[in-house]
NUFI-305296 format. One record per residue (C-alpha): residue number from 1; residue in one letter; x, y, z. Coordinates in steps of 0.05 Angstrom, whole numbers, plus 5000, padded with zeros to 4 digits. Each point is the difference from the previous one (the first is absolute). Layout:
> num residu xx yy zz
> NUM A X Y Z
...
REM end
This chain:
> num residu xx yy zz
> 1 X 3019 3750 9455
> 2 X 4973 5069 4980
> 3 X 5040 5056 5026
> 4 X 4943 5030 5039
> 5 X 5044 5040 5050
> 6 X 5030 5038 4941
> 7 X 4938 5014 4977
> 8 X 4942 5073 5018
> 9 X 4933 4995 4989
> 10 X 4975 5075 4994
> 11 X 4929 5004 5011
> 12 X 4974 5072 4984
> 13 X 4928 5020 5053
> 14 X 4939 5046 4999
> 15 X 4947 4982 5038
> 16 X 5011 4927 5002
> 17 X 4979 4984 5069
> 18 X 4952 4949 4972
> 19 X 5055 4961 4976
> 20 X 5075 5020 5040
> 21 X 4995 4957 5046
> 22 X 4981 4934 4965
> 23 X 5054 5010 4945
> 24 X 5049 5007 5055
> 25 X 4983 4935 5032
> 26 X 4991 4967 4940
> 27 X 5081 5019 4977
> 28 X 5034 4997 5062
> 29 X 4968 4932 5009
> 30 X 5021 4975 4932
> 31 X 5068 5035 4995
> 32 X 5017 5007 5066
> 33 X 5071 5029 4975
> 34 X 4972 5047 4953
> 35 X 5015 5067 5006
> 36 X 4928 5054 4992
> 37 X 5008 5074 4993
> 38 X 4930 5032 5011
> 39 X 4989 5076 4966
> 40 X 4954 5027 5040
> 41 X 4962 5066 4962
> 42 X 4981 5027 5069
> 43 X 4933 4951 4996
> 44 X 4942 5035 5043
> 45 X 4971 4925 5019
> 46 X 5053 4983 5045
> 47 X 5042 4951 4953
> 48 X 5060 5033 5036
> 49 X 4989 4972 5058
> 50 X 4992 4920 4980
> 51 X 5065 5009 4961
> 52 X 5036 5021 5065
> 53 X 4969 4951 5043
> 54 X 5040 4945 4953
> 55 X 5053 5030 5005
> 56 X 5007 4986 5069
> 57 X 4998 4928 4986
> 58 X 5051 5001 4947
> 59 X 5061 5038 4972
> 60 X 4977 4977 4924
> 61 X 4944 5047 4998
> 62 X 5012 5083 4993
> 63 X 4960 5049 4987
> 64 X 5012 5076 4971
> 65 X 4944 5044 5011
> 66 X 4992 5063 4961
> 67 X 4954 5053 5009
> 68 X 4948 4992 4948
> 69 X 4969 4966 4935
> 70 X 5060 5014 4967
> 71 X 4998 4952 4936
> 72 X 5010 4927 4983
> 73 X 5071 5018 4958
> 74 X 5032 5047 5065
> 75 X 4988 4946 5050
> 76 X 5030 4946 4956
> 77 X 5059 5052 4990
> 78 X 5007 5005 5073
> 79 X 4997 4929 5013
> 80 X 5051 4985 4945
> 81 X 5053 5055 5028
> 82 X 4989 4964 5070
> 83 X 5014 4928 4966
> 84 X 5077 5029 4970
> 85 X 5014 5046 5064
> 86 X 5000 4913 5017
> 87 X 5025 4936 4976
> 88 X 4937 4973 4977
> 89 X 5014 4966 4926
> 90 X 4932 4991 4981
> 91 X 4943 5057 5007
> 92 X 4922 4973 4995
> 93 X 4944 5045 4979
> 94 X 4928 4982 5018
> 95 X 4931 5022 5024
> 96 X 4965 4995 5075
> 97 X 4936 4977 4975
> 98 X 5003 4929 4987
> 99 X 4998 5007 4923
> 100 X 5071 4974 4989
> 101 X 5001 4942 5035
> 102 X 5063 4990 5056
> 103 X 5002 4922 4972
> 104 X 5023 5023 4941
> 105 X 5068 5036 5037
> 106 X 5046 4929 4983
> 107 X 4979 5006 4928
> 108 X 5030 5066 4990
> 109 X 5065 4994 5044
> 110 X 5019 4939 4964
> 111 X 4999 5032 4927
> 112 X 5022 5068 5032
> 113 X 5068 4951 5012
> 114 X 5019 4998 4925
> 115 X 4969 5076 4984
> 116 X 4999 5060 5015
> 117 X 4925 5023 5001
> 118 X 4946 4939 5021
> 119 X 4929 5034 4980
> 120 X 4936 4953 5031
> 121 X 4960 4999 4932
> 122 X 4926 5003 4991
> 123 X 5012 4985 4919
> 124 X 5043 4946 5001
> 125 X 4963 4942 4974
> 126 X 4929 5031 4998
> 127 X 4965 5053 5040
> 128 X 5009 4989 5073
> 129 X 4956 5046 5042
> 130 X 4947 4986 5040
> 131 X 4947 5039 5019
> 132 X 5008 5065 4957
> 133 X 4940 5035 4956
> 134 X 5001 4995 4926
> 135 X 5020 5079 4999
> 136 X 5064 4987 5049
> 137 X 5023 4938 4969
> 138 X 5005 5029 4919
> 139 X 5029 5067 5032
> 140 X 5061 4965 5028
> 141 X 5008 4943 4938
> 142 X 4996 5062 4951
> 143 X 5043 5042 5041
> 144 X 5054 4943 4994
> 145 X 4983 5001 4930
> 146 X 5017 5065 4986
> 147 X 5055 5004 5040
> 148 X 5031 4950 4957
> 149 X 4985 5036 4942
> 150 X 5023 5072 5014
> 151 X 5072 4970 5032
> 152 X 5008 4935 4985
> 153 X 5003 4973 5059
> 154 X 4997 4924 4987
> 155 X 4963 4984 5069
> 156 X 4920 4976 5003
> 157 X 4986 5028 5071
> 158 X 5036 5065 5003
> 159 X 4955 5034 5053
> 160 X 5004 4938 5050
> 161 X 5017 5017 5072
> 162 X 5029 4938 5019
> 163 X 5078 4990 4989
> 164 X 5063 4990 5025
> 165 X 5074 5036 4986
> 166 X 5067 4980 5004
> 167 X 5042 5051 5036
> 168 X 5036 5017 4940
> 169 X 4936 5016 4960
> 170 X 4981 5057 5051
> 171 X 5071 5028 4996
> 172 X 5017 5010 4923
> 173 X 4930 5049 5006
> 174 X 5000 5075 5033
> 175 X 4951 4994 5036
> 176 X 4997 5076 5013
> 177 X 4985 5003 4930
> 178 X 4938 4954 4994
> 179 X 4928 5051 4985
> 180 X 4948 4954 5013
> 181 X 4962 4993 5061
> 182 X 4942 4960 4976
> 183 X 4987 4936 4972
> 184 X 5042 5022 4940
> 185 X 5056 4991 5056
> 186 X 5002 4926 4987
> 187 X 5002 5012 4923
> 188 X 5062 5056 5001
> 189 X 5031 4954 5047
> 190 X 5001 4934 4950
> 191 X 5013 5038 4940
> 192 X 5067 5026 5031
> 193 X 5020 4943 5025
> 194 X 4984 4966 4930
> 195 X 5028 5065 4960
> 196 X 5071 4980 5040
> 197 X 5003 4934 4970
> 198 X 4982 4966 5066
> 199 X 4964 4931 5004
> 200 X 4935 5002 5014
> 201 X 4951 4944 5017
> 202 X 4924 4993 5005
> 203 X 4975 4949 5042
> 204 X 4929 4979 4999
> 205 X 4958 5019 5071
> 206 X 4931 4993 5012
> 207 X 4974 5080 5013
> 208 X 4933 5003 5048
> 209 X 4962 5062 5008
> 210 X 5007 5028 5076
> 211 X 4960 4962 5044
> 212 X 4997 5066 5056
> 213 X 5011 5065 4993
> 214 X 4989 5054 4942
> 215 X 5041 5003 4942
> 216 X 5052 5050 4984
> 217 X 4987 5007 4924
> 218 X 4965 5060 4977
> 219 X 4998 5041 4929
> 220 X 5062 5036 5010
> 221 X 5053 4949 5007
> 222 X 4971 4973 4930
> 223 X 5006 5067 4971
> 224 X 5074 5001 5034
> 225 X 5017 4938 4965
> 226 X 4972 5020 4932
> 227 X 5061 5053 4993
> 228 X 5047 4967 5039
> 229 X 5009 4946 4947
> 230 X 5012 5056 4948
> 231 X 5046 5036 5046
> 232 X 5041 4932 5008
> 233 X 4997 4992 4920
> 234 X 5031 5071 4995
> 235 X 5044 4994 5043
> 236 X 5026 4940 4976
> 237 X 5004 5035 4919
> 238 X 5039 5057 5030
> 239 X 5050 4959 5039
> 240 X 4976 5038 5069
> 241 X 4976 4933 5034
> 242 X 5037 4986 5060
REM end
């Protein structure tokens, strides 16, 4: 038996009124003791309100609205800080949009048992995306590429979205000291965790390009991650990573 009460799925939101309500559904109908925290950027489209309307029907799903697009990295902050204010032992991260599949929830709470960071890969095995332009999909593969190159960083899918930490993880990092807000979030994240001596553990997923909605990447978080990485190398030379 998985320890699904123990367990927050944080679901950052912009805009995803095309897609709230069915993820909800879909989770509270498969994990009915599954705990969702929704981090609502103050969405213009009403996602707000669908979030609040399940909450009605169950104590499992929360919501913390903020009052704008303030970035991918702040909201999974927040939700993270609202996870150890509880007792929750294992913290989820994952997108609205359908492209990480809820299926795949079991897979990473079992291996997130027996470590400490459970990342849903897109590497492992082969290339496992569906639905992505040529352009996108040798972006992200060389992104992990370099990443491993500039810090070492012995993980194929360092940019993936889709993971799951043990309490313990989340509190040997200061969080009030993490500088990404981007996609580069996910890599800073890793490599701490990593850096620390922690286990880590890639788990093969099947990633599917949004099926509604717009999507949130844009030339500036790739620019954001580009630096990042060398910041985290620096850091890491100069004994000021914490």
């Amino acid at each position: 038996m998985l320890p699904y009460s123990k367990s927050l799925l944080i679901i950052p939101t912009y805009n995803e009124i095309d897609n709230i309500e069915n993820m909800l559904s879909t989770l509270t109908s498969l994990y009915p003791e599954l705990n969702i925290l929704i981090i609502e950027d103050g969405s213009p489209d009403g996602t707000a309100n669908i979030v609040k309307k399940f909450m009605e029907q169950t104590s499992r799903v929360n919501i913390i609205e903020r009052t704008g697009k303030l970035g991918l990295g702040t909201a999974y902050i927040a939700g993270f800080n609202w996870a150890l204010e509880r007792d929750f032992e294992y913290v989820f991260e994952m997108d609205c949009d359908f492209s990480h599949d809820p299926k795949d929830i079991p897979t990473l709470l079992g291996a997130a048992l027996e470590n400490d960071l459970v990342i849903g890969s897109r590497y492992i095995g082969g290339i496992r995306i569906i639905n992505w332009p040529m352009h996108r999909l040798l972006l992200s593969y060389f992104a992990g590429v370099y990443t491993r190159i500039i810090t070492g960083l012995n993980i194929l899918d360092a940019t993936g979205g889709f993971k799951c930490f043990k309490r313990s993880a989340l509190e040997s990092l200061n969080l009030d000291r993490v500088f990404s807000n981007g996609y580069s979030f996910q890599i800073e994240l890793n490599f701490k965790i990593w850096a620390k001596g922690l286990k880590v553990k890639e788990v093969p997923i099947v990633f599917t390009e949004r099926r509604d909605g717009e999507s949130k990447m844009s030339g500036g978080i790739v620019y954001e991650a580009v630096f990042a990485v060398l910041k985290l190398r620096l850091r890491k030379i100069f004994g000021l990573l914490d």
